[in-house]
TORKOL-815727 format. One record per residue (C-alpha): z, x, y negated. Coordinates in steps of 0.2 Angstrom, whole numbers, plus 5000, padded with zeros to 4 digits. Last residue first. Layout:
<recs>
ZXY
...
</recs>
This chain:
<recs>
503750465044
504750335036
506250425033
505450605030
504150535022
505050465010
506350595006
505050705005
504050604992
505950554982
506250744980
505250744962
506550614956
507350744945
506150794932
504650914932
503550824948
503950654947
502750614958
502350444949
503450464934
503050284927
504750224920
505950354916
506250514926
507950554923
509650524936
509050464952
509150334963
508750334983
508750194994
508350175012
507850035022
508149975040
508349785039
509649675040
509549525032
510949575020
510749755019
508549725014
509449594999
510649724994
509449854993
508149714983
509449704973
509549874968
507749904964
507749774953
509449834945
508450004939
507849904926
505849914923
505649974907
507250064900
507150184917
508650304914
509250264932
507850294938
507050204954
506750224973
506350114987
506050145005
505749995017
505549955035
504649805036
505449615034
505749515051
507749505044
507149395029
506749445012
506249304999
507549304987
507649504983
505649454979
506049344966
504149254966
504949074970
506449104957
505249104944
503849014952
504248844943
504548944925
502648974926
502449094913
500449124916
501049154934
500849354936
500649414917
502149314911
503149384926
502649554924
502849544906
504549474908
505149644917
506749554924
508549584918
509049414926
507749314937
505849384938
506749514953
505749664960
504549744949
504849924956
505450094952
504350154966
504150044982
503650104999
503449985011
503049995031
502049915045
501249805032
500749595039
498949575033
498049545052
499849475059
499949355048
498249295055
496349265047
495049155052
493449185045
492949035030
493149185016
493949055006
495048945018
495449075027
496049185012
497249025007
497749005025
498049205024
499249205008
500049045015
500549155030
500949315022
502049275005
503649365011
502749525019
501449535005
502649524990
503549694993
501549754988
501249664972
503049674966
502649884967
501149854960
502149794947
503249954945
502350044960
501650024976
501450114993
501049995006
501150075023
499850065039
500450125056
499850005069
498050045064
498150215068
496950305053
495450415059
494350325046
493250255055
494150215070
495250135056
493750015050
494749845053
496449895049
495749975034
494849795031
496349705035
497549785023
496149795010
495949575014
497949555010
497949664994
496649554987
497249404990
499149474984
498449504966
497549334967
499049224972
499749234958
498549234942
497049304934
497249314917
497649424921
497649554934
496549564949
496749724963
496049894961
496849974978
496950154983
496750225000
497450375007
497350425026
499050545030
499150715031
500350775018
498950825009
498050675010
499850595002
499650714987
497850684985
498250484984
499850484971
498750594960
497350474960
498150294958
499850324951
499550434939
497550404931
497450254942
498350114930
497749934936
497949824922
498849664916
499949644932
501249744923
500149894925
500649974943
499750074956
499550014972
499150124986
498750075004
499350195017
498650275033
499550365049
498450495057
497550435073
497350615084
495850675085
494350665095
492650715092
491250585098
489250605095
489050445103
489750315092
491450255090
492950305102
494650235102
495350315116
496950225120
498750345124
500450255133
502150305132
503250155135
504750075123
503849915126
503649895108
502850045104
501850045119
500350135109
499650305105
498150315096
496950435098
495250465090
493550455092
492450475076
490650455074
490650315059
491350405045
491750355030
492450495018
494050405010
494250245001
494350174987
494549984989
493549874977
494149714967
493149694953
491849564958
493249444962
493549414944
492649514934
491049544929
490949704921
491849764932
490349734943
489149844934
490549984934
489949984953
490949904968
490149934986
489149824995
489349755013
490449615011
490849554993
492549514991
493449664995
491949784988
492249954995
492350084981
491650254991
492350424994
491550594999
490150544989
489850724984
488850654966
489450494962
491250454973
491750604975
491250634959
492350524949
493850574958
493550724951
493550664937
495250574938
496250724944
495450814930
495950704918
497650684924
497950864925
497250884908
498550734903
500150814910
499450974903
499850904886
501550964889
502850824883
503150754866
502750564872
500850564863
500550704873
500450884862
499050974858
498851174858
498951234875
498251104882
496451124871
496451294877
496251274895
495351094893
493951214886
493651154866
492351024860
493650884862
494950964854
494650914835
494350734844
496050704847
496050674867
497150534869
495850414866
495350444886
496850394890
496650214882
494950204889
495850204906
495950344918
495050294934
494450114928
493550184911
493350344921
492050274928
491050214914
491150374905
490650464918
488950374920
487950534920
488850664916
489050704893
490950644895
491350804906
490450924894
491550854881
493050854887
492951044888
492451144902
493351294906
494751184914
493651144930
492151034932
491251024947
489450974954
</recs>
């Protein structure tokens, strides 16, 4: 099954279950952005004639749509993804288990899972020598080379998990560039710190875990987060050892540093410092407002020179986020001197994921082109 722009929002809604997937993959708010004097109409015509909420082309929001249906499918009808249960080994998330909460939301979307892969992944990194391992699973082998693999966390202020730009979009674009793309639906409140970072931490072990599945190098895994998510993923490196006592302690296997511990950040226009010219909401949402952890969850106070190689970009017209959050944590990565590279740019806002349309669109080559 497909849809395309000559079906109307209506045809889309009337699938089995849609509705209760694209609740998490575009949000009920998005879906009321659809007036309902359109919702009969081909989404060809209907963006030609509305307007998004924020006086831009309404194709922003078909593109969303789409981008969100169809991730719907791949999960329902082609099941060229799955929603892997963090918490629950073996099972995989349903709209049943958002229903419960807690734990029982958390799911990794992942790509196709296949278990007859081989695939190459060159190591001796660290010893500066060239050196290749077969990784080979099953009998039915086909080898490839390992493609690097990234972890996306969208933002939401720790109150939500918003998929419809930074989760779905954000993953096709970085398929297309070639790497393995998975994206994260962590806790929010009212759950509280250190839930978020749990839940990151097991997703980094897990694809670690399953990379011969998933044709992903397992020594070259980023975290890609933003606003919030962005907190979320700059907070892993700093917080990793009581992060995996606590998961230990819970799961009852023994887990490392070195199992959660990211080879590479990216951060978009992120949550970075709950000190001055914070994003209080992030904060409030985060620790309940917990002035103790203040200071303790500033992430531009936390890095230390073992830190992962970072990018990080902002606006400078953001009024949400400040774009001073990204700049401390600069300072902070100069200071203990660790290879970043920061980029700022004029327009965008707050949220611009790709940025595609305003001038931030370079920071994806930009990126990639640093942290390969």
């Amino acid at each position: 099954m497909y849809f395309t722009r000559y079906h109307s929002f209506n045809d889309i809604m009337e699938y089995p279950d849609m509705e209760e997937y694209l609740r998490i993959f575009f949000s009920e708010n998005n879906l009321n952005l659809f007036p309902k004097e359109i919702r009969s109409m081909p989404l060809a015509l209907a963006e030609q004639i509305s307007v998004s909420p924020w006086d831009g082309l309404f194709t922003e929001v078909t593109n969303q749509f789409l981008d969100a249906v169809q991730t719907v499918l791949d999960i329902t009808d082609s099941r060229r993804r799955r929603c892997v249960s963090l918490w629950e080994e073996g099972t995989d998330w349903t709209p049943e288990q958002e229903k419960k909460g807690g734990k029982a939301s958390v799911f990794l979307l992942t790509p196709e899972y296949k278990r007859n892969v081989g695939f190459t992944c060159r190591q001796g990194a660290d010893t500066g020598k060239s050196t290749e391992q077969i990784h080979e699973f099953g009998t039915d082998v086909k080898r490839r080379a390992a493609r690097p693999a990234v972890i996306i966390c969208p933002g939401g202020a720790y109150e939500r998990v918003c998929f419809s730009g930074e989760g779905s979009p954000v993953m096709n674009y970085m398929e297309a560039k070639g790497y393995v793309a998975f994206v994260l639906k962590y806790r929010t409140a009212p759950e509280r710190y250190p839930a978020p970072q749990e839940d990151l931490a097991l997703a980094l072990k897990y694809v670690r875990e399953h990379a011969g599945e998933y044709g992903a190098d397992p020594r070259n895994v980023m975290l890609m987060g933003f606003s919030a998510g962005g907190h979320l993923c700059a907070s892993l490196p700093c917080f990793c050892r009581e992060i995996v006592e606590n998961l230990s302690k819970k799961t009852g296997k023994k887990i490392s540093p070195e199992d959660v511990r990211p080879d590479k950040l990216c951060l978009g226009y992120p949550v970075i410092t709950f000190g001055a010219e914070c994003h209080e909401g992030s904060f409030q949402a985060l620790t309940g407002g917990k002035e103790s952890m203040r200071e303790a969850l500033s992430i531009e106070k936390c890095v230390t020179k073992d830190y992962p190689a970072t990018f990080l970009w902002a606006c400078e017209d953001d009024t949400c986020v400040p774009v001073s959050n990204t700049l401390k944590m600069g300072e902070a990565l100069k200071a203990a001197g660790v290879r970043y590279k920061l980029c700022t740019y004029p327009s965008g806002g707050h949220g611009c994921y790709l940025a595609f349309g305003n001038s931030a669109y370079s920071w994806t080559e930009e990126m990639i082109q640093f942290l390969g």
